[in-house]
Structure formats: structure tokens, C-alpha cells
C-alpha positions, 0 to 999 in steps of 0.5 A: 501503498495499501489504500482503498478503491476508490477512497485512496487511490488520488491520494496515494497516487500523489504519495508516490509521486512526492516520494518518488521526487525525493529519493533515488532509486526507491520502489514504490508499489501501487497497484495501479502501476505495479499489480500484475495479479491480486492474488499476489498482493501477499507476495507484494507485500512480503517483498516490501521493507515497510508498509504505508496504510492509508486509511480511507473511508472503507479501508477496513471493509476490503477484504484486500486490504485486510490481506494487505495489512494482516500480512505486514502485521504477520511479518513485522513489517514496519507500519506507516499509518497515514488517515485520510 
């Protein structure tokens, strides 16, 4: 879940919760939970199957989510685009 801080960080928290609920054995990354090292939000991505971009207010203005979301971009990785 690519969001920006502090914009998205509620709602995607909400996201994953929902999704977590209705599936079995689904992983979902949010970095509040799951970053061990913002250095290796390519690596995240690169081992993610697809990408949910919350676009919040500000979102295109963190160079982290630029990385986030250029990488997906680069590796084809299906998008899911949801906007505040």
C-alpha cells in the first residue's frame, strides 16, 4: 500500500484491515507494520504481485512514493489506484 504520510497512513491502515478480514493468508505491506529499512521500499516493491497507490494530498510531492510508484511502473506491476 503506497500512500503518503500523514494523508493516507488511517486510511490504508483501514485498507488492510478490510483486506486482511476477507482473504486467507494474504500479505499485505504497510510500512508502519512491515518497513524494517526505507532504503528497501524498491526491494518491497519488487516482491510485491501488485501495487494499491492511494493518492492523498501530497502523494506526488514524496520522493518516496515517486520511488514506490516509478518502480511498479518499471516492472509492469498491476496498479491499483484508489484517490483520497
Amino acid at each position: 500500500l503506497s500512500h503518503k504520510h500523514p494523508t493516507g497512513q488511517e486510511q490504508c491502515a483501514s485498507i488492510r484491515s478490510q483486506l486482511l478480514e476477507r482473504t486467507n493468508g494474504l500479505q499485505i505491506f504497510l510500512d508502519v507494520y512491515d518497513l524494517d529499512d526505507v532504503t528497501r521500499l524498491e526491494e518491497y516493491i519488487e516482491a510485491s504481485m501488485c501495487v494499491l497507490i492511494f493518492m492523498s494530498r501530497g502523494y506526488f510531492s514524496s520522493k518516496a512514493c515517486l520511488t514506490e510508484a516509478r518502480r511498479a511502473l518499471e516492472l509492469h506491476k498491476p496498479l491499483i489506484i484508489v484517490h483520497e
